[in-house]
N, C-alpha and C positions, 0 to 999 in steps of 0.2 A: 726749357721744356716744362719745368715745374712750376716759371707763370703764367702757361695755359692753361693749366688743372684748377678746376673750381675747388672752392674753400673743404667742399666736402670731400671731394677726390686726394684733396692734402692730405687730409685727415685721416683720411682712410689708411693711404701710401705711410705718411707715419704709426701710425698703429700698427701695420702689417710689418716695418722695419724692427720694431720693437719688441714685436713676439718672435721675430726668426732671432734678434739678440738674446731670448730666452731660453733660445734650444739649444741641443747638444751638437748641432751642426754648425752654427756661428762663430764657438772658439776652435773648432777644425778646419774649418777652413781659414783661419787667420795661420795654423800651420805651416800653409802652402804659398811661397812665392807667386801664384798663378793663379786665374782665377777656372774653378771645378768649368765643367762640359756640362749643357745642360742633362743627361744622362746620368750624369754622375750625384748629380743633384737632387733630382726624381729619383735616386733608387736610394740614396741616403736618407731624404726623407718619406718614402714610406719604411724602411727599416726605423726609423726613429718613431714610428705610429705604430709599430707592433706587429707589422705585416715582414715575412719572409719575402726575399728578392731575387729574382732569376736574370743576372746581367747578362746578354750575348752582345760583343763587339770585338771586333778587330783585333789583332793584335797590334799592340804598342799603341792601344788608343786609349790606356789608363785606368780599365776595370777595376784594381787591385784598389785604385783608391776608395772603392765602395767597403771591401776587405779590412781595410785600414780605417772605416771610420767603425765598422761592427767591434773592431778593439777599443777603439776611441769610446763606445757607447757602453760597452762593458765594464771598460773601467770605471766611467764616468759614474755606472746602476751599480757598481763595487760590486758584477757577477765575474765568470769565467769567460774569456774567451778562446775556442782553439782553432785554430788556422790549420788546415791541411795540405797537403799539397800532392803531387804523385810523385814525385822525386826527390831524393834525399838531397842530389842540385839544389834544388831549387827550397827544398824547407830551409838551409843551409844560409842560401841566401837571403831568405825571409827573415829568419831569425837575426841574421847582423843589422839587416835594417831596421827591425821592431827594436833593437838593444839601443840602436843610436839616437833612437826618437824618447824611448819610454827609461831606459836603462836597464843594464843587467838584473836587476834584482824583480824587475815585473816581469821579464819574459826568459820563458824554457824552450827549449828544444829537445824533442824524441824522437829518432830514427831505430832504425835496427842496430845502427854502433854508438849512437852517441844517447846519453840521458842528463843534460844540464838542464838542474832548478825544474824539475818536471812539477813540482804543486804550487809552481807560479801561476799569476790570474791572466795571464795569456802564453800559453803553450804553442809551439809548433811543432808538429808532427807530418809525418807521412800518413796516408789515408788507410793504412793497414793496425798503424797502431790503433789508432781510433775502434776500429773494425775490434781488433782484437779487443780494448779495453770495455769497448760493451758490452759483448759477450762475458767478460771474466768478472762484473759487474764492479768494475774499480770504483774505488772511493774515489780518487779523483772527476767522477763525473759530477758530486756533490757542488751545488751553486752555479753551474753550467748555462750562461744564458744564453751564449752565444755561437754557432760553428761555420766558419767561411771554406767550401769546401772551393780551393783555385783551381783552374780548367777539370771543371768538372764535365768536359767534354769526354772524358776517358772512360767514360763508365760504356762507351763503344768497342774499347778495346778487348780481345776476347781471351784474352789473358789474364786481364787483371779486373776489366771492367762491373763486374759483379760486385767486388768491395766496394764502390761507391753506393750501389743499392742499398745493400747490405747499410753503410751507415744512413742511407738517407730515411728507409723503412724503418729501422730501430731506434733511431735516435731517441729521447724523450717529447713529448709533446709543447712541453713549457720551453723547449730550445728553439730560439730562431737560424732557420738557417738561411746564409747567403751562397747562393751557387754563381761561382763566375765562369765562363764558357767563352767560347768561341765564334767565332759567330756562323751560324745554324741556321739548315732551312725550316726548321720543324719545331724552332723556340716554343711558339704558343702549345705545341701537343705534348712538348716537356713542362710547358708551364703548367698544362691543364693536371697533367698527372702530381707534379707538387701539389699542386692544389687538392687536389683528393686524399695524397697521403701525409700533408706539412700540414695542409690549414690554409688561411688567407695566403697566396703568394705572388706579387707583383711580377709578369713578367715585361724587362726592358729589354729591347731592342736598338743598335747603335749602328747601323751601315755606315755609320761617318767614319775615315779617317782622318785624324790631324793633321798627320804629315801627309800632302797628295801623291798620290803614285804614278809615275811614269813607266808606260812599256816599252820596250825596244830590241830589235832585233840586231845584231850586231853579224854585219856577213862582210869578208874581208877587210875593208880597210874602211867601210862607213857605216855609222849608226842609224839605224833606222827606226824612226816612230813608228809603234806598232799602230796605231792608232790615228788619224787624221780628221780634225773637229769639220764639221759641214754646218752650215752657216744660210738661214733663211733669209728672205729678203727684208726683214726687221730686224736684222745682226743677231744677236743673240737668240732671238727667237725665235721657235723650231728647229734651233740646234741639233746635233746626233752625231754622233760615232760611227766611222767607219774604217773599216779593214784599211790599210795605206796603200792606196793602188800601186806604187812604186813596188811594194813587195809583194803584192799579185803578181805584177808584170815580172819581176825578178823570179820567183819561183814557178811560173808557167815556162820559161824561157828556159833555165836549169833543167828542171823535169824533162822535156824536152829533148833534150840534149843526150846525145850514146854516153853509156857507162863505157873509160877507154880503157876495159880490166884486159885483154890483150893488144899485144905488139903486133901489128898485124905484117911489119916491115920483116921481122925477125918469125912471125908463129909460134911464139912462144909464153908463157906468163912471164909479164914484168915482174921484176921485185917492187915491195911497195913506196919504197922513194921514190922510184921513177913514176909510178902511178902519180903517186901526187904532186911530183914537177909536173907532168903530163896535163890536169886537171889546170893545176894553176896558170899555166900556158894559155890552156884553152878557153879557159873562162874567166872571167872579170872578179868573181868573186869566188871564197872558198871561207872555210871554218878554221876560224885565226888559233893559231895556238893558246897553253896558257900563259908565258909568260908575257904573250904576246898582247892579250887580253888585259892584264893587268898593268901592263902600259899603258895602253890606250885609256883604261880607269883612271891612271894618275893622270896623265895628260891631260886630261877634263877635267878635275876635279871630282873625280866621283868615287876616290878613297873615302874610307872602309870600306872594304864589299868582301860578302861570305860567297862564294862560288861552292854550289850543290854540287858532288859530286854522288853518283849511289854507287859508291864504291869505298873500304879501305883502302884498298892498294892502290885506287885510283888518286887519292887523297898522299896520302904519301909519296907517289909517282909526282904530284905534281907540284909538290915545295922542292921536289931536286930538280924538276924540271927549270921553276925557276931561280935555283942557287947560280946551276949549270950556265944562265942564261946570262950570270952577272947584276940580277936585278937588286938592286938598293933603296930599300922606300924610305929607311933612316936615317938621320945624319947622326955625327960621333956621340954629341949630347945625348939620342935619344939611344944609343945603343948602351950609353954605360948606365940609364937609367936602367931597360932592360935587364942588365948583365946583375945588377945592384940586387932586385925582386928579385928577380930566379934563385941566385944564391941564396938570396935572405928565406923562398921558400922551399925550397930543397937542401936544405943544411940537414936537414934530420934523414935525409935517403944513404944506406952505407952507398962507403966511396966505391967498395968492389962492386956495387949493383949498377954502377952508372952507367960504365959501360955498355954493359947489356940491354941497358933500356934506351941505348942510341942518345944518350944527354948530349951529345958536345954536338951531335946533327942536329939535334934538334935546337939547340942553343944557337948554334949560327944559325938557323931560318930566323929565330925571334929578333934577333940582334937586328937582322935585314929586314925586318918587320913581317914576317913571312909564317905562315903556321896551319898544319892540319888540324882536324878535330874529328874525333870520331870515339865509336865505344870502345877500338882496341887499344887505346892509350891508357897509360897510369891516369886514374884518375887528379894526381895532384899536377900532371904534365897536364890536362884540359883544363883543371881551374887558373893555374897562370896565364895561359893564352886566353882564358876568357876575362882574366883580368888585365891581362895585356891591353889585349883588342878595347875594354869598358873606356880605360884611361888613354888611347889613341897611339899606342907603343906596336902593337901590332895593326897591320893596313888592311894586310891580304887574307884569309882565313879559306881551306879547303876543308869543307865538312859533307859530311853525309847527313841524311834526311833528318837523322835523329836530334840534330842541334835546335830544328823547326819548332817541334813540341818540347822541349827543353825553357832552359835558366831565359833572363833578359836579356840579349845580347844584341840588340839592332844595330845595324849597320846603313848607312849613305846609298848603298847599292848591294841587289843579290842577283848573281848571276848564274842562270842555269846552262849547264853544257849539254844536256838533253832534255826530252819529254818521257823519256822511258828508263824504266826502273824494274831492277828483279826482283819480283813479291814473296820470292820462298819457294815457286811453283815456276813460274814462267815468266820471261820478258814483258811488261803490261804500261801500257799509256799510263800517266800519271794523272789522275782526277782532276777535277775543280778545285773540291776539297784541299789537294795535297798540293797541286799550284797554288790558292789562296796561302797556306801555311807557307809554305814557302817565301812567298813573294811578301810576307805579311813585314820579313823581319827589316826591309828596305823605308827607310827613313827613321832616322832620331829626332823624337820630339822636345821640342826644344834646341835645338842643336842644326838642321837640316830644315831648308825652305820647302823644299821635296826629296821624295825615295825614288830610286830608278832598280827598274826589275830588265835584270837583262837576258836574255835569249841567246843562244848560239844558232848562228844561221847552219841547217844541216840538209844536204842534201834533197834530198825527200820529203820537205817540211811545206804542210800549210798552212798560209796564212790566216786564214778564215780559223781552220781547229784553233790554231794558238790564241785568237781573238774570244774564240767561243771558249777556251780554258780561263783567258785572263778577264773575260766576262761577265761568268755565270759564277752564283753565289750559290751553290749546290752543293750543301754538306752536312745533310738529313744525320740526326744523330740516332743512332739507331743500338738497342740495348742488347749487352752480351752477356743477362744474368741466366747464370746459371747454379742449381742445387749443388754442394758436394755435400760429400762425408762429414767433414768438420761442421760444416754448415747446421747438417740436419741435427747432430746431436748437441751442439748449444742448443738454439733452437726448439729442441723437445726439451732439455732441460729446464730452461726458463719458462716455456709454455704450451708446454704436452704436443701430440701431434696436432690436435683438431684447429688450434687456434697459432700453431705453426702455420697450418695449410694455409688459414684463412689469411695469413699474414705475406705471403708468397705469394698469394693470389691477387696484390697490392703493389706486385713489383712493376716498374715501366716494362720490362718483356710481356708481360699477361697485359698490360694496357694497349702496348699498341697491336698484339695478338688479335685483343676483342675487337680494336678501333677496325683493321683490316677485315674480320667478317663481315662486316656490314656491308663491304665493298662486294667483296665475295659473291654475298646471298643475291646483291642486284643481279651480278653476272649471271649467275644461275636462272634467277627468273630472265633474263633475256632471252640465254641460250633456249630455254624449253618454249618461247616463243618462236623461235627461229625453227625450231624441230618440226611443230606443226607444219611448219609452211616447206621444207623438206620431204615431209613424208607424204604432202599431197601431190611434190612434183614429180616423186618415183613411182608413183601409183600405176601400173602398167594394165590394158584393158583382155590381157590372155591369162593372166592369175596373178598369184601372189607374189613379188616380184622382192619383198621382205626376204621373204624363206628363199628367194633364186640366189638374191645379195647372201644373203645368210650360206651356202651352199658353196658360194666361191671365194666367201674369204675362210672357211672350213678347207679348202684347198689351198691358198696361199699357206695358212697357218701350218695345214701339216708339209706344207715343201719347207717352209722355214725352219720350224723343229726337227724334221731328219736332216737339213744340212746344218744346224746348229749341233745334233748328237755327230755329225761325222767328225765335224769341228773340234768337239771335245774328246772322241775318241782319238784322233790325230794330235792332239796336246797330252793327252794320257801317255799315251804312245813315244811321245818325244818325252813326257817326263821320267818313264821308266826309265829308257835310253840314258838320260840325263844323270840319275841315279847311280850308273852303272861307272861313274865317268872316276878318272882317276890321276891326283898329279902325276904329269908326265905326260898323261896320254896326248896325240898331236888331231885334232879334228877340224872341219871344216866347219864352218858356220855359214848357213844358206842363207840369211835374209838379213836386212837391217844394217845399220850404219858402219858395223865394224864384220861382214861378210868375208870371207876369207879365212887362210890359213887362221887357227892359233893354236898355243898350248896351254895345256892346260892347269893351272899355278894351284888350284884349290877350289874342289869341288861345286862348294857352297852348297852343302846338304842342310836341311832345318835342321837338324840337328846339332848342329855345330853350334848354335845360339848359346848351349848349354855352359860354352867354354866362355860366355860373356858375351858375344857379341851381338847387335841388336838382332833380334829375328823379324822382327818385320817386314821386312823387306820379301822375308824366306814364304811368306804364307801362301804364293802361286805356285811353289816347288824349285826347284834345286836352284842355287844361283851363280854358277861355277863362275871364277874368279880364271882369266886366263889374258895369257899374253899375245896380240896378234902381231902377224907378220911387218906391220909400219911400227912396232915398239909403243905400241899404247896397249899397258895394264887395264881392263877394266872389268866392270863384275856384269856379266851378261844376266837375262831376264830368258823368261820363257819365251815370252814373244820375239824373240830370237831365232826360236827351234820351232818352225810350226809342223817341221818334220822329224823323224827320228833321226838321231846323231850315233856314230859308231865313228870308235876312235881306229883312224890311216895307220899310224905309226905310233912308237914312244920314244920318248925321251929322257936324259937323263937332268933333272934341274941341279945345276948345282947349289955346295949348300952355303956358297958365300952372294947367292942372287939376292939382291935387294931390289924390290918394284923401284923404289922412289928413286932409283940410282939413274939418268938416265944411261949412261957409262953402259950399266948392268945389262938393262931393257936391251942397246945397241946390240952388243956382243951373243946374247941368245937368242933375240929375233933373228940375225944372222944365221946362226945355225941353223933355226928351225927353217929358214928358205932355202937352204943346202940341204937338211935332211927328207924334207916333202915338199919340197916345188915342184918335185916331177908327179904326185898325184894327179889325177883322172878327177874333177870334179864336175860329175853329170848332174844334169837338174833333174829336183826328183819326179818320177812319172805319175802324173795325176790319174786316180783311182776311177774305177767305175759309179756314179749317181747312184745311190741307198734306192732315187727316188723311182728309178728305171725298175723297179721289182716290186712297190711299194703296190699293196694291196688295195690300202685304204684309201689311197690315190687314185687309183684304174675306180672303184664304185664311187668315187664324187664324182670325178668327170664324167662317165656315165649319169650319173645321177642330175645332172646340169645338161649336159645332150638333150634327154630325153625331157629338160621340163620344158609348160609350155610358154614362160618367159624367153626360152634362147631362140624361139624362133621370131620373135618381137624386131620390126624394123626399127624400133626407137630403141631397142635392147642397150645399147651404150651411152643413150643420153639417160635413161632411166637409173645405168647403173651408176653415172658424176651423181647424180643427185643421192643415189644411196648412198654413195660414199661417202657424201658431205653430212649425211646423216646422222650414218654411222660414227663418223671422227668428232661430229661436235658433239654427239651420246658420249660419247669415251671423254670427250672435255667436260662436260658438265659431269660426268662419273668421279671425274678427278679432284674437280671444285668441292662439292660435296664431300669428300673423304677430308678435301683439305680446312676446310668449317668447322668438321668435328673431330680432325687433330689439333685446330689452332685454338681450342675451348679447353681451359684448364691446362694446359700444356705443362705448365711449370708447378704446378697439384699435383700433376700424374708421374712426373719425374721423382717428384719430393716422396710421391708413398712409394715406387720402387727402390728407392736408396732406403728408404725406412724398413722394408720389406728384406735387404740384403743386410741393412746391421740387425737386423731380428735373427735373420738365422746365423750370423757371424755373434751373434749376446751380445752387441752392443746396446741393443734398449729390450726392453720389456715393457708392452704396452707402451704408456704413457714415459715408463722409468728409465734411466739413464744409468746402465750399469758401472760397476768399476771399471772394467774392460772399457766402457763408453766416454767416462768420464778422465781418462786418459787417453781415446780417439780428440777429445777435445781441446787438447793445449798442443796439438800437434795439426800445421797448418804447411800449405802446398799440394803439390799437385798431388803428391804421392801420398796425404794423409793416411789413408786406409792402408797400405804397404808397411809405412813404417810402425804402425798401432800393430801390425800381425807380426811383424819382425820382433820388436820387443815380447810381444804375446808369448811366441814361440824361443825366444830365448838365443835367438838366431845370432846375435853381437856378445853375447855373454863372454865372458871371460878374453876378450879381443885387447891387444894394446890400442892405447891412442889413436897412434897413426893406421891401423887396421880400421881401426871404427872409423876413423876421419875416411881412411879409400870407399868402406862399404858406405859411409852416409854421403857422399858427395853422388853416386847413382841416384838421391832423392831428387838432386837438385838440378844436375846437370843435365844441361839438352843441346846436342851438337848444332851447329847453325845450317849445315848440310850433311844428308848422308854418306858416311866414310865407303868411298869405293873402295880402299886398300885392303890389309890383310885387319884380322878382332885388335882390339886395345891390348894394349900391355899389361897385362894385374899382377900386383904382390901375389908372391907366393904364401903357402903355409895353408892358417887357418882363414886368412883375409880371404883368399880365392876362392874358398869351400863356402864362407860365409856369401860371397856376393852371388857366389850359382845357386843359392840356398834362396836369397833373396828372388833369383830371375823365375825359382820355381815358385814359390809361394804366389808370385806376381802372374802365372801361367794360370794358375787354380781361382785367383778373385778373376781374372780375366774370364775364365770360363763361368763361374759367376755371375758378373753381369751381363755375360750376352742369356745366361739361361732368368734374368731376371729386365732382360732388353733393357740394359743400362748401357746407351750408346754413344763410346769415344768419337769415333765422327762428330757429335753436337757439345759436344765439348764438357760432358760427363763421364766420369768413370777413370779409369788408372792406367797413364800413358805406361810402357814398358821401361823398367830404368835404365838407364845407359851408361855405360862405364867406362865412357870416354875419359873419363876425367882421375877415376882410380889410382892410377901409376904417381899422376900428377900429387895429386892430395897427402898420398903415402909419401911420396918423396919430401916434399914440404913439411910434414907433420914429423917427417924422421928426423932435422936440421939440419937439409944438405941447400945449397947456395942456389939462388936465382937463376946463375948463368948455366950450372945444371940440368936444372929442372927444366924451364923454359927451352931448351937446345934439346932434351928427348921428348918434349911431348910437340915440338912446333906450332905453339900459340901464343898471341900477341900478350903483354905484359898486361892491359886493362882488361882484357877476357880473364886472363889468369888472376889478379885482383876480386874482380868483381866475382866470379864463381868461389873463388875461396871466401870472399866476407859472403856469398847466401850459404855456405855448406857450415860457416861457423855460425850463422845462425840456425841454420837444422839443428846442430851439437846440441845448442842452448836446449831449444825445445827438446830434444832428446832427454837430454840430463833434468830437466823439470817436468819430464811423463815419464819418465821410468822409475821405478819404485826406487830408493835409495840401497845401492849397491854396485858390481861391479863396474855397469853402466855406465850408471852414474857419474862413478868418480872417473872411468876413461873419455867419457866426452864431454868432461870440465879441464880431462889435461890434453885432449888433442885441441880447443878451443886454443888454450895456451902456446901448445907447440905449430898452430897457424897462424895466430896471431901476432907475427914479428916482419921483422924488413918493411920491404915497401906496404905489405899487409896492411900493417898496425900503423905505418905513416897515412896512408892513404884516409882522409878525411871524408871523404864520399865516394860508394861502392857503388 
């Protein structure tokens, strides 16, 4: 090749070889066995010219190496560099990698439990320390050249996603920053916004992956390409993709086909064995089990494979499924290596805690090569299996969603067992987005030719949807910053309100806010062209047909308002009733899923919140907690009772009833179908129309009689056209409101939060009171809560473990709502202190709504929850694992992980509260949590 190049083009090519040996990119990539992607290349060389870089690509297609040379460049200019990450996972494992390359002495690590070598010239941290050390203006930022924030995709998440802002808007201007991300429909309008508030900032773009990916549908005993190449008459040329007709034709044919949920032989319902011998009979194909599944994986060669499950229990269900099953992906060599690490890293777990944590089940799964993962594990039980699975010890791997966005851990093949997942709210199709992640983690580069994503054939399932998920590359990052309390008083500290505002008004949520009214204002100018030519088509030639329209929705409106006040007076009505209601008492319930007999276990008056439990729930009116006659405990709604309730009979509960018992349930449902089966349950008789008497109803309709529109032959074509009129006036009413809600949005938040520490004296003016200046080393959700609690003296003279039960409601957030009976609380002073706290927390509530600070958008002071109290106290008192764990019934890694964030609340507690009793009790319940698995536990 290079004796076609003319003498000058030599010359050139040498010259240009001789200046990249000059850069700081020539001896890093001599680093690397492999040679970079050109992406990877392009973003390291405009970070080596001084430009910020925005990488979006795939996952497992090498991003991080852009990360690794921003250290490489740091060292190299003898600045700082700090790496972030969003998870102590994953800084954890940044940091062992930065140690093996550079060595212990150039690189730290900062989490919330660990601080090794923190004023080393390359730091890793979680994205919060950062956050934090800007605000507190550490020395450590001193020399700072560099900060690579890793999947900086998070900043969507509505949780946490705000600290990203947070450091991207504060940082200093002399720091380059590298964002690495995911790959995003929306890279360039995140690019554009670095650019505005970073400076020059390259954004890359990477839709390549290294390893190709394969999709496939797996239904009974064959594998199916999701996907089938079609091929023009020039072979390659005019190629395309299409859905694989074989599983068209397979699921038109299923579909099809009767569901055989009855025995039609018998009239009766099958049990569900026979259902599904019945299916399997009938049809050629069906939804392979899982051991079944990971047969067929090894049979192929398509070991490691992580199979999604969205479920814990689901995940654990199905390592016993395949214990059960005899599956062995191990031979003896690999299981004593196995057996070798685990011991070597569980020597430091006490021997009496093992038990309880399921070690010897879970030890044979690993042995078998077999393992869950999910957040309710010890965390030092997920780092093994992820080191298992790294080094090829473990094959099989059952996880839920959360491994997706997590640590490195690619596998050979990932297989989904559905398309639907519970989101916290309801049963919901799973994105683009959340299929791409997913399916992102199937194939090892370097290691695997290709990745295979695999599908479970299900019933009901399209092919064309799974095509169009495993397709489209739709995963629009979209910004969840929001103001808080902590927020606003750094903030004003550092630089007063005025140029606070100005600095919030720089966040990506006010970017893409503005980007969206532009879109807005066109609609708008359409819409009011569309009006014109509406209101010329209702123009009627016998009068004004405006004021006729006008006169008959005056009559819809008032029939809807008096059956919406009947509505509410018949919920009134039933809430009184509801009020009135009393354990013991035996009622009827008229409507809804649990209709019938029940009794009734406990009221569920709002008032009862007072005793700790969350009220939330309580703010429609009473929520009576009652047993029905099938033996299902559950806590009813209003929407329940759209009629008044009046208790049949009573009953006596006795006082060894346990709901959770089902023993218990069995034995007093019983009763209560022998005590009031024989009730008379008549449906209630519907009342006389408000609207049959309604005054101002009889003169509209008159008043539309006599105009001279009703007599109009076109009277109804006249009147579609008002309507459409009318409706698109109401749409463009709506546009407009929403223009000048979505201008300054996050300004207008930030002076009402300003506006609530002014009258709480956390600022003055411009100033930052002591009061304030102690709201500000105190961070989470419940900042403002716990700043009033200290305020008012509310934990003062508490033991340890008291302060640890009251500060764990800062932290704690149940995963669903507790239908059963309130949490368990320490007695004494603790109990008085946490109803102390739920009050104080009723009063800023009522606060921001009188200052429209709205929890809905994700501002203001969720209610604490004290699910966790009993828990924290018992642990903080030094009473055993298998204890604690066996009365509150929650998994060992929920248990972990909510105790290392509550000892981190402590910290901040005992560093904003003046030096005293405080003080020194939540420096010793930190101590009396921090032990057993607690304190082994490496990553919370």
């Amino acid at each position: 090749m290079t004796d076609e190049l003319s003498p000058a083009e030599r010359y050139a090519a040498s010259r240009d070889r001789a200046a990249e040996q000059a850069t700081a990119l020539a001896p890093f990539r001599e680093m690397y066995d492999f040679e970079l992607d050109p992406f990877q290349i392009e973003a390291c060389k405009a970070l080596e010219s001084g430009k910020g870089v925005l990488v979006a690509a795939p996952t497992g297609s090498g991003k991080t190496i852009v990360g690794e040379f921003a250290v490489h460049l740091a060292l190299t200019q003898g600045r700082k560099c700090f790496y972030t990450t969003p998870i102590k996972a994953l800084s954890n494992q940044k940091y062992t990698d930065l140690v093996k390359r550079y060595g212990a002495d150039q690189v730290g690590l900062l989490t919330g439990d660990n601080s090794v070598n923190s004023e080393a010239p390359v730091v890793v941290m979680t994205t919060e320390v950062l956050r934090n050390m800007l605000y507190a203006g550490s020395q450590s930022l001193l020399g700072l050249g560099h900060v690579v924030m890793d999947e900086v995709h998070y900043l969507s998440d509505r949780f946490r996603g705000a600290v990203w802002e947070e450091v991207i808007i504060h940082l200093p201007e002399s720091v380059t920053l590298v964002s690495l991300s995911a790959t995003v429909s929306n890279a360039e309008e995140f690019g554009d916004w670095l650019d505005t508030v970073r400076g020059d900032t390259e954004v890359i773009v990477s839709e390549h992956r290294p390893v190709p990916l394969w999709q496939h549908v797996l239904a009974g005993r064959r594998m199916y390409d999701l996907f089938e190449e079609r091929y023009g008459q020039d072979g390659d040329q005019g190629g395309r993709r299409e859905v694989n007709p074989d599983l068209v034709r397979l699921a038109r044919m299923e579909n099809s086909r009767p569901s055989f949920g009855r025995d039609k032989r018998r009239g009766r319902n099958m049990r569900e064995a026979d259902r599904e011998r019945e299916r399997r009979q009938r049809s050629r194909i069906w939804t392979p089990g899982r051991p079944e599944v990971i047969d067929r994986l090894d049979a192929e060669g398509l070991l490691p494979a992580i199979t999604f499950i969205f479920s814990r229990a689901g995940c654990e269900a199905a390592v016993q499924q395949c214990l059960h099953a005899g599956l062995r992906l191990n031979d003896e060599s690999a299981r004593s290596q196995v057996r070798a690490i685990v011991e070597e890293r569980t020597a430091g777990i006490p021997d009496e805690d093992l038990h309880v944590l399921g070690y010897f089940e879970w030890l044979e799964g690993l042995e078998r090569g077999i393992a869950a993962h999910h957040a309710g594990m010890l965390p030092t039980f997920k780092e093994v299996v992820e080191e298992l699975f790294v080094r090829g010890l473990v094959k099989a791997v059952f996880a839920t969603e959360t491994l997706a966005l997590g640590i490195n851990m690619p596998a050979r093949s990932v297989v989904l067992e559905k398309l639907v997942k519970w989101n916290g709210e309801q049963h919901a199709d799973i994105t683009p987005g959340e299929y791409t992640q997913l399916t992102g983690r199937a194939g090892r580069r370097g290691i695997d030719v290709e990745g295979h994503a695999v599908v479970l054939w299900q019933r009901t399932m399209d092919p064309a949807a799974l095509a169009g998920l495993a397709g489209t590359r739709t995963y629009p990052l979209r910004s969840s910053f929001k103001p808080s309390y902590n927020m606003a008083v750094n903030l004003v500290s550092q630089f007063g309100r005025h140029r606070s505002r100005e600095l919030l008004e720089t966040s990506f949520a006010q970017f893409q806010a503005d980007k969206a009214v532009v879109g807005i204002s066109r609609q708008v100018q359409r819409n009011e062209e569309g009006l014109e030519g509406y209101r010329a088509s209702m123009t009627c030639h016998l009068g004004d047909f405006d004021e006729y329209a006008r006169l008959r929705r005056e009559l819809k409106d008032r029939e809807t308002e008096l059956a919406r006040q009947g509505a509410a007076q018949r919920r009134a009505a039933a809430a009184v009733a509801l009020e009135k209601l009393r354990p013991g008492d035996v009622i009827h319930v008229p409507t809804g899923k649990f209709a019938g007999l029940a009794l009734v276990l406990d009221p569920g008056l709002p008032a009862g919140r007072v005793g700790g439990h969350r009220g939330m729930e309580y703010h429609d009116g009473p929520r009576p907690l009652v047993l029905t006659a099938e033996r299902q405990v559950k806590r009813l709604a209003s929407i329940d009772f759209p009629v008044p309730v009046e208790p049949l009979d009573r009953m006596r509960i006795p006082k060894s009833f346990n709901p959770r018992s089902p023993q218990s349930r069995r034995d007093l449902a019983s009763a209560l179908r022998t005590k009031a089966g024989h009730h008379d349950m008549r449906r209630h008789r519907k009342e006389r129309s408000a609207a049959a008497d309604d005054t101002e109803i009889s003169r509209l309709r008159a008043a539309i009689r006599a105009h001279p529109c009703h007599g109009c032959s076109d009277r109804e074509d006249h009147a579609r056209w008002g309507e459409r009129y009318h409706r698109l006036l109401r749409d463009t009413r709506q546009l407009e409101r929403r223009i000048e809600g979505r201008t300054n949005t996050i300004a207008r938040t930030f002076d009402r939060i300003c506006s609530l520490l002014s009258e709480l004296g956390y600022l003055r003016g411009d100033e930052v009171t002591d009061e304030g200046r102690r709201l500000a080393r105190l961070y989470g959700e419940l900042d403002l809560l716990a700043s009033e609690c200290l305020r008012e003296g509310v934990w003062e003279g508490l033991p340890p473990a008291e302060l640890a039960a009251c500060a764990s409601a800062l932290v704690y957030e149940a995963r669903t709502a507790d239908d059963a009976l309130p949490p368990k609380l320490p007695t004494g002073r603790a109990k008085d202190a946490l109803g102390e706290m739920v009050r104080i927390w009723g009063r800023l509530d009522a606060l921001e709504e009188q200052h429209k600070i709205n929890q809905a958008e994700g501002v203001g002071q969720r209610e604490p929850d004290l699910g966790f109290a009993w828990a924290a106290y018992r642990w903080a008192s030094g009473h055993g694992l298998d204890e604690v764990l066996r009365e509150i019934d929650m998994p060992a890694g929920d248990f972990v992980r909510w105790t290392k964030q509550l000892i981190d609340v402590l910290g901040q507690i005992a560093a904003a509260a003046p030096e005293g009793t405080v003080t020194r009790s939540a420096r010793r319940a930190v101590d009396g949590l921090l032990r057993g698995v607690v304190a082994y536990s490496s990553v919370g």
